[in-house]
mmCIF file of the N, C-alpha and C atoms, coordinates in Angstrom:
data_MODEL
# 
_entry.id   MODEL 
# 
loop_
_atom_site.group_PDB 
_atom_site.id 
_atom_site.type_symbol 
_atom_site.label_atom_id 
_atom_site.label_alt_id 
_atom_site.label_comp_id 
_atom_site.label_asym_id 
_atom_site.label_entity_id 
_atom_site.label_seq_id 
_atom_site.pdbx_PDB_ins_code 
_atom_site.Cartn_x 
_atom_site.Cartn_y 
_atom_site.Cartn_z 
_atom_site.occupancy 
_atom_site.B_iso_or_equiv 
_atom_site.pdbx_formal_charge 
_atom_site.auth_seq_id 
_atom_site.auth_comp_id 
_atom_site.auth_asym_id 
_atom_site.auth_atom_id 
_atom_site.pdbx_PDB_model_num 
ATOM 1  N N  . UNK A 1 1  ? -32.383 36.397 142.821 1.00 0.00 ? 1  UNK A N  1 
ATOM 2  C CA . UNK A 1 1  ? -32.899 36.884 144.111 1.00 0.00 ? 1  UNK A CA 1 
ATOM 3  C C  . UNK A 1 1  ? -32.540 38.349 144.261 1.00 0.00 ? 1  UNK A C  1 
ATOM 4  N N  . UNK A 1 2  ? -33.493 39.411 144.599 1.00 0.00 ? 2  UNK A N  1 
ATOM 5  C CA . UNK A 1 2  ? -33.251 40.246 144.966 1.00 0.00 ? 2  UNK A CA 1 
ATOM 6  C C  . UNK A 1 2  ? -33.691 40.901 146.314 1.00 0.00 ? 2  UNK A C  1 
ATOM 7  N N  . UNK A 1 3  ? -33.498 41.982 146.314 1.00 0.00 ? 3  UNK A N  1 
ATOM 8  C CA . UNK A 1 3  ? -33.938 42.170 148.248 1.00 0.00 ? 3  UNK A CA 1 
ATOM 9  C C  . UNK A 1 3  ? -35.177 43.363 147.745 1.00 0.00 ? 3  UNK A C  1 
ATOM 10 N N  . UNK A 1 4  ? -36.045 43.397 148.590 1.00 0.00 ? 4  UNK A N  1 
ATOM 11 C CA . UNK A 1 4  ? -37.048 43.932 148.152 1.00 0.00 ? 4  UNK A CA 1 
ATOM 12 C C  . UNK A 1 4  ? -37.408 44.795 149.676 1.00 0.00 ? 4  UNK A C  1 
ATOM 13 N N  . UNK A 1 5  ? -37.558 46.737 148.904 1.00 0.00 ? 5  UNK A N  1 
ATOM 14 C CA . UNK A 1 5  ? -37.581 47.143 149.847 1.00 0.00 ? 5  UNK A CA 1 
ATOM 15 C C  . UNK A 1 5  ? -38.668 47.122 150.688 1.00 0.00 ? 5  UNK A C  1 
ATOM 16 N N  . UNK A 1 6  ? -37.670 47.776 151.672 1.00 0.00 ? 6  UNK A N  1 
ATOM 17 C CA . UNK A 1 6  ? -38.842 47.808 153.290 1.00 0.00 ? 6  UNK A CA 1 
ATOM 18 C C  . UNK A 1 6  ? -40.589 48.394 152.897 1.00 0.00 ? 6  UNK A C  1 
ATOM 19 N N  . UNK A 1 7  ? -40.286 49.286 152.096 1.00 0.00 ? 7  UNK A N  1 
ATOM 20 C CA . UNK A 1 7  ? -41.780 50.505 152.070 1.00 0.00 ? 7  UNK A CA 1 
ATOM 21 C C  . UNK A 1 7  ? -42.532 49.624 151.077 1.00 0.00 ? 7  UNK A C  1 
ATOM 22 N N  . UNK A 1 8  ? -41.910 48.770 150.366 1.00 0.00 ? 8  UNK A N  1 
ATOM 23 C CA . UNK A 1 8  ? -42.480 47.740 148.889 1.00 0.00 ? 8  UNK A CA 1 
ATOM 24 C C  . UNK A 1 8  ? -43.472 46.696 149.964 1.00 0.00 ? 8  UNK A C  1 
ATOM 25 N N  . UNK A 1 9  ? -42.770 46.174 150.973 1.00 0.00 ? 9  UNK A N  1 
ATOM 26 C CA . UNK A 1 9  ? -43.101 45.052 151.117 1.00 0.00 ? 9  UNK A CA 1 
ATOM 27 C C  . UNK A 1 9  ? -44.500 45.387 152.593 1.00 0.00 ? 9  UNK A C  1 
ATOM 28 N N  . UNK A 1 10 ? -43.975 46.572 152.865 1.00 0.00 ? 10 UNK A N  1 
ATOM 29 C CA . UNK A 1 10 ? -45.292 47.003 153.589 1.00 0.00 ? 10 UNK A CA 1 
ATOM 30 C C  . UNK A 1 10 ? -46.331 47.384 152.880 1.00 0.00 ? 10 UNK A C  1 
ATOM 31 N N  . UNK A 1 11 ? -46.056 47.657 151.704 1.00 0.00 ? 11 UNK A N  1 
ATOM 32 C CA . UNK A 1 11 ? -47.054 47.934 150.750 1.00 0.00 ? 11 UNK A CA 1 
ATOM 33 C C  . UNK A 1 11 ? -47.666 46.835 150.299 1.00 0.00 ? 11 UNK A C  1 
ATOM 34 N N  . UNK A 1 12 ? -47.291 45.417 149.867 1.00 0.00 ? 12 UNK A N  1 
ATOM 35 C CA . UNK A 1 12 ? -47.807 44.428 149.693 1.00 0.00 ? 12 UNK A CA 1 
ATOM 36 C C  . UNK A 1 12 ? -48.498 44.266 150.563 1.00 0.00 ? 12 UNK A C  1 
ATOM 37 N N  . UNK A 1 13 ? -48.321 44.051 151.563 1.00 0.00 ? 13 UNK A N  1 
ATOM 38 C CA . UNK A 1 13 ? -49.178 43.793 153.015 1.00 0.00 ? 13 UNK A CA 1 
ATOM 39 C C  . UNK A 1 13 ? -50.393 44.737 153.281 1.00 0.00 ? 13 UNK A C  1 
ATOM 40 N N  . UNK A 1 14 ? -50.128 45.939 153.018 1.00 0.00 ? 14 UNK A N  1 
ATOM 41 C CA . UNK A 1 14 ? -51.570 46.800 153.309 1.00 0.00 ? 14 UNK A CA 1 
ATOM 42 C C  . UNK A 1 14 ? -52.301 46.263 152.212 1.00 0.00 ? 14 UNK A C  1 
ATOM 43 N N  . UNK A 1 15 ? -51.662 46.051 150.670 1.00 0.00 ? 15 UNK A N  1 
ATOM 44 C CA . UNK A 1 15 ? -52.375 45.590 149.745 1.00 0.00 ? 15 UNK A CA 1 
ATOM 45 C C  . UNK A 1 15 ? -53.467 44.451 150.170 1.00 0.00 ? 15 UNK A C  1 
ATOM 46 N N  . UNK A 1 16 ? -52.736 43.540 150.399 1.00 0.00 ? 16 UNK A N  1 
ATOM 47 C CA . UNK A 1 16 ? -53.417 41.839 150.634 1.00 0.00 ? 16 UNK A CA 1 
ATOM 48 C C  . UNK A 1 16 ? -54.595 41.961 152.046 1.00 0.00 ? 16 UNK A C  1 
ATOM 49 N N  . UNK A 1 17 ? -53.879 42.832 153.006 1.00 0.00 ? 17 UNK A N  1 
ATOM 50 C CA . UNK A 1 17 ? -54.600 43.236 154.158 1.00 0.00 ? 17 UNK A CA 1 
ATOM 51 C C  . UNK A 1 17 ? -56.488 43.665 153.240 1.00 0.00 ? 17 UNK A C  1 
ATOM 52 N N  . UNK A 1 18 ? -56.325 44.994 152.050 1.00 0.00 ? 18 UNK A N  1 
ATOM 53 C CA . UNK A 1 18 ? -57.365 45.197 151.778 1.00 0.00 ? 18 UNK A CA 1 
ATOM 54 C C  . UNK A 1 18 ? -57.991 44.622 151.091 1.00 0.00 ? 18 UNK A C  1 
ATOM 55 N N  . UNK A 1 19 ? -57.143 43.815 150.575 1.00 0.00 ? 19 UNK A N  1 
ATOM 56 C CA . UNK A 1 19 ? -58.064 42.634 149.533 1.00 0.00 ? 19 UNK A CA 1 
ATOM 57 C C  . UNK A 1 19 ? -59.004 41.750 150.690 1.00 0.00 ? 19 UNK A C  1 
ATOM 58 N N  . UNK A 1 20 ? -58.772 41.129 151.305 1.00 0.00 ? 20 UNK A N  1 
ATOM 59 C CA . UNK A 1 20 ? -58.923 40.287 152.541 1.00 0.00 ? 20 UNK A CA 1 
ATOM 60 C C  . UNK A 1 20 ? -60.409 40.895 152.895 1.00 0.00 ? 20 UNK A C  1 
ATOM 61 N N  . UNK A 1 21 ? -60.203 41.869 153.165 1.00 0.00 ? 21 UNK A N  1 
ATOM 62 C CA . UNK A 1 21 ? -61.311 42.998 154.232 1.00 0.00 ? 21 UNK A CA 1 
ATOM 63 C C  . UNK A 1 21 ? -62.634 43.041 152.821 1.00 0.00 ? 21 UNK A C  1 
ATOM 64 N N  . UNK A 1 22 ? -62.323 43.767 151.676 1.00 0.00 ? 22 UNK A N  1 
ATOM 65 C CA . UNK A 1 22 ? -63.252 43.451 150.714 1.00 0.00 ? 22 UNK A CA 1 
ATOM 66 C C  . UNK A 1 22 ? -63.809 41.848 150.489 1.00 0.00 ? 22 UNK A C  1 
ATOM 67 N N  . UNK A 1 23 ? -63.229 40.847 150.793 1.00 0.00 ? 23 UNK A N  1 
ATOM 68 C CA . UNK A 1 23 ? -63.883 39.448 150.126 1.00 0.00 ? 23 UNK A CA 1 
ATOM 69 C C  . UNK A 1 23 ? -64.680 39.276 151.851 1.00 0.00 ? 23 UNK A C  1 
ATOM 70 N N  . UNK A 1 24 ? -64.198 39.866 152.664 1.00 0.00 ? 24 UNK A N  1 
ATOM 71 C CA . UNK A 1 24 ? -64.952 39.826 154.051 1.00 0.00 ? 24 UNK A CA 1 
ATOM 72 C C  . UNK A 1 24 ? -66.209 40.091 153.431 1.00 0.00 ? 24 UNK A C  1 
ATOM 73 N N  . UNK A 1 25 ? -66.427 41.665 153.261 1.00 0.00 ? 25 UNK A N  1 
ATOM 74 C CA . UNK A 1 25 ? -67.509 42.144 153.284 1.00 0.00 ? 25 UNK A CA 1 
ATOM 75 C C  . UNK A 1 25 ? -68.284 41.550 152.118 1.00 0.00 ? 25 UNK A C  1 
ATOM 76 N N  . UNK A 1 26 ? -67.461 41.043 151.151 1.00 0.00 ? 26 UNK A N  1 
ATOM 77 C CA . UNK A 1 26 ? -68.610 40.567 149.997 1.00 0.00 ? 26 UNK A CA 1 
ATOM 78 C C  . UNK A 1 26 ? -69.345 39.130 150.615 1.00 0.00 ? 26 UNK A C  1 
ATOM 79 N N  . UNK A 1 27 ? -68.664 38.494 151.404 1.00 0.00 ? 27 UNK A N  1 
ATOM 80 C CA . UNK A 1 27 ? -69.008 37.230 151.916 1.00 0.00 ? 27 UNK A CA 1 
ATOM 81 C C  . UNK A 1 27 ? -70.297 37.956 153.140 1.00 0.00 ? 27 UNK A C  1 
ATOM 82 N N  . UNK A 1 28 ? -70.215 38.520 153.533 1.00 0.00 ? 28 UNK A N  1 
ATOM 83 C CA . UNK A 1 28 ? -71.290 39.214 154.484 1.00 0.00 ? 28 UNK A CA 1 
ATOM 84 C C  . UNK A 1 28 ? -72.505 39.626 153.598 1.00 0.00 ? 28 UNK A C  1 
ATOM 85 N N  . UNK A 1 29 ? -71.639 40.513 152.780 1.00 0.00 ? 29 UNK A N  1 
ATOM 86 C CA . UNK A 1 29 ? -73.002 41.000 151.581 1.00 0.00 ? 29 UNK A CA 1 
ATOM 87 C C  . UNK A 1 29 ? -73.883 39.328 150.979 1.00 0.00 ? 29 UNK A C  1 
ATOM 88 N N  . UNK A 1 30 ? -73.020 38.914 150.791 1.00 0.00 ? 30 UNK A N  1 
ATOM 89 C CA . UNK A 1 30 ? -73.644 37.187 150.269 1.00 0.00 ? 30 UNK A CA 1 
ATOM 90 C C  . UNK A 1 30 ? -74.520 36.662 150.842 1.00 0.00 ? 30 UNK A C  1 
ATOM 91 N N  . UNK A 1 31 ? -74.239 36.509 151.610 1.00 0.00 ? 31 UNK A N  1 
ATOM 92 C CA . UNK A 1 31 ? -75.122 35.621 153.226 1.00 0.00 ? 31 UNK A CA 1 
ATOM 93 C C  . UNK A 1 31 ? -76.620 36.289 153.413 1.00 0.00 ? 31 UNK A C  1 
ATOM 94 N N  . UNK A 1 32 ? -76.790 37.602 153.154 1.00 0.00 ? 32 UNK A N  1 
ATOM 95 C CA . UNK A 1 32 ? -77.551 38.338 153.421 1.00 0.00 ? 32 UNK A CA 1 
ATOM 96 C C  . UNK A 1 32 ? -79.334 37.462 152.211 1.00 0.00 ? 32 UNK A C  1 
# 
C-alpha cells in the first residue's frame, strides 16, 4: 500500500471525468 498523491489522484479523476464525456458524445454521435 502506498499513499498516492493529492495532484495524482485529481488527475485520475479529470482523466475518467474525460473519458466519460467522450463515450457521452460517441453514444449521441450513435443514436444519430
Amino acid at each position: 500500500y502506498f499513499k498516492v498523491p493529492e495532484e495524482y489522484s485529481g488527475n485520475v479523476k479529470h482523466i475518467k471525468q474525460k473519458i466519460q464525456t467522450e463515450m457521452t458524445e460517441l453514444e449521441k454521435n450513435a443514436k444519430k
